[in-house]
C-alpha positions as CSV (number, residue, x, y, z in Angstrom):
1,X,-5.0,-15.8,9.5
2,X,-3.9,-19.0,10.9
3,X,-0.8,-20.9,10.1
4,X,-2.6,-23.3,7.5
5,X,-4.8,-20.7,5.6
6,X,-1.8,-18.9,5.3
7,X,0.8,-21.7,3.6
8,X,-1.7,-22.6,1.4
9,X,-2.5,-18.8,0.4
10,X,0.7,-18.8,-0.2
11,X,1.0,-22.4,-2.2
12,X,-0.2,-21.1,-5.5
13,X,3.0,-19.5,-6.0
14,X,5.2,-22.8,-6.0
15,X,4.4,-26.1,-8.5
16,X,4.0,-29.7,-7.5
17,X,7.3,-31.3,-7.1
18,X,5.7,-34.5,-9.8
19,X,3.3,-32.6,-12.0
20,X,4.7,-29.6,-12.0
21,X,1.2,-27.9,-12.0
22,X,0.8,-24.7,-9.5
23,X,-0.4,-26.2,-5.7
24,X,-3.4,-23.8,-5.5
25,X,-6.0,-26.1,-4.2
26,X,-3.3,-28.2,-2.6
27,X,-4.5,-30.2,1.1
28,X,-2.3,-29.0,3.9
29,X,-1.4,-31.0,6.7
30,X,0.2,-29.8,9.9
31,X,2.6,-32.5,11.3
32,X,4.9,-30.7,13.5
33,X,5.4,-27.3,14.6
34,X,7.9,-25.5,16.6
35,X,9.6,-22.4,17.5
36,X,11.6,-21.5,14.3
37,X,10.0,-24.1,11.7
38,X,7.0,-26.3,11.1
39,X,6.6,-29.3,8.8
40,X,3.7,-30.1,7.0
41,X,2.4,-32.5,4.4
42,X,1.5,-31.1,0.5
43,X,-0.9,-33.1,-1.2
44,X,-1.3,-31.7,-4.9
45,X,-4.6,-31.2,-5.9
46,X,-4.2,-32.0,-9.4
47,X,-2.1,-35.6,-9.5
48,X,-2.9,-36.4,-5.5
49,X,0.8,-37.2,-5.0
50,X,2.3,-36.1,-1.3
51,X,5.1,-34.8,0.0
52,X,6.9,-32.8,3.1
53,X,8.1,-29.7,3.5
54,X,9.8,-28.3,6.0
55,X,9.1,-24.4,6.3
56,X,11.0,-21.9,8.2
57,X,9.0,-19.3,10.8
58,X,10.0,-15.3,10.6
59,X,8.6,-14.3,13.9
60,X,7.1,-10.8,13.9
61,X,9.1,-7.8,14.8
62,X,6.5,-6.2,16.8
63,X,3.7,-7.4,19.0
64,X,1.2,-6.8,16.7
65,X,2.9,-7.9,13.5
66,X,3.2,-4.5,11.6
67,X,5.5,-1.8,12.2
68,X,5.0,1.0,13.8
69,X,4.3,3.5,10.7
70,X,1.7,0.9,9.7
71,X,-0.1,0.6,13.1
72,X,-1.1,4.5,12.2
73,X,-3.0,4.0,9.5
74,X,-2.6,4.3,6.2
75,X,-0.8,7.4,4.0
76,X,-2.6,10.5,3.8
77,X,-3.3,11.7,0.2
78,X,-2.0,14.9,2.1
79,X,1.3,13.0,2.8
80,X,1.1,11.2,-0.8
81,X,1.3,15.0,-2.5
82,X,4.2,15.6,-0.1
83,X,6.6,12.8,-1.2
84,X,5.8,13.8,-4.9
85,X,6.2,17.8,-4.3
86,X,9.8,16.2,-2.4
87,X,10.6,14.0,-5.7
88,X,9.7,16.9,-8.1
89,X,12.2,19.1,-6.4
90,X,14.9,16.9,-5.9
91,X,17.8,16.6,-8.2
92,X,20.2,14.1,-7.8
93,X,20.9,9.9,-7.5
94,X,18.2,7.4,-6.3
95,X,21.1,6.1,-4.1
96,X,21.2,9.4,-2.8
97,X,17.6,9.7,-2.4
98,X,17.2,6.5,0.1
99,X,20.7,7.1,1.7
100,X,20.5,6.5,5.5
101,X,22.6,8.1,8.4
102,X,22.7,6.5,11.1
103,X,22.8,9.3,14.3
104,X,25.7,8.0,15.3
105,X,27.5,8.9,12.5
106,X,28.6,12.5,12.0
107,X,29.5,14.0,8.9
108,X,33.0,15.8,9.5
């Protein structure tokens, strides 16, 4: 998906700084674009008035844009039955549940 299709796929969540009506079908215009941001022109498709934003790039993590896990495919029903079999059994906090230790840290 290119830069574009994307801010405007993602346009129908925000409303037009005049009307106040979601930017759905709103006209994107690329003006400038760099490393860390780009800034383009909204025009709202429902009252035609224009304005700039200035948006700020994430740049992937990894190469191809998805983590690794995600690069295998997707979860198993196999590996689905396993998390809930794991969640059945287990008895304690959700903070404990999602706890992470880092290897470095030992447990003394």
């Amino acid at each position: 998906m290119n830069l574009i299709a994307l801010i405007k796929e993602r346009a129908k969540y925000y409303k037009c700084l005049a009307c106040s009506q979601a930017l759905a079908d709103c006209d994107v215009k690329l003006l400038n674009e760099a490393d860390a941001h780009c800034t383009v022109e909204v025009t709202c498709a429902k009252c035609g008035v224009s304005f700039v934003a200035v948006l700020l790039l994430k740049k992937a993590k990894h190469p191809d844009g998805l983590p690794k896990a995600a690069s295998e495919g997707p979860i198993s029903s196999d590996e689905l039955l396993d998390v809930h079999e794991h969640l059945s059994r287990f008895n304690g906090s959700f903070h404990e549940l999602v706890r992470w230790r880092s290897p470095r840290r030992r447990s003394v």
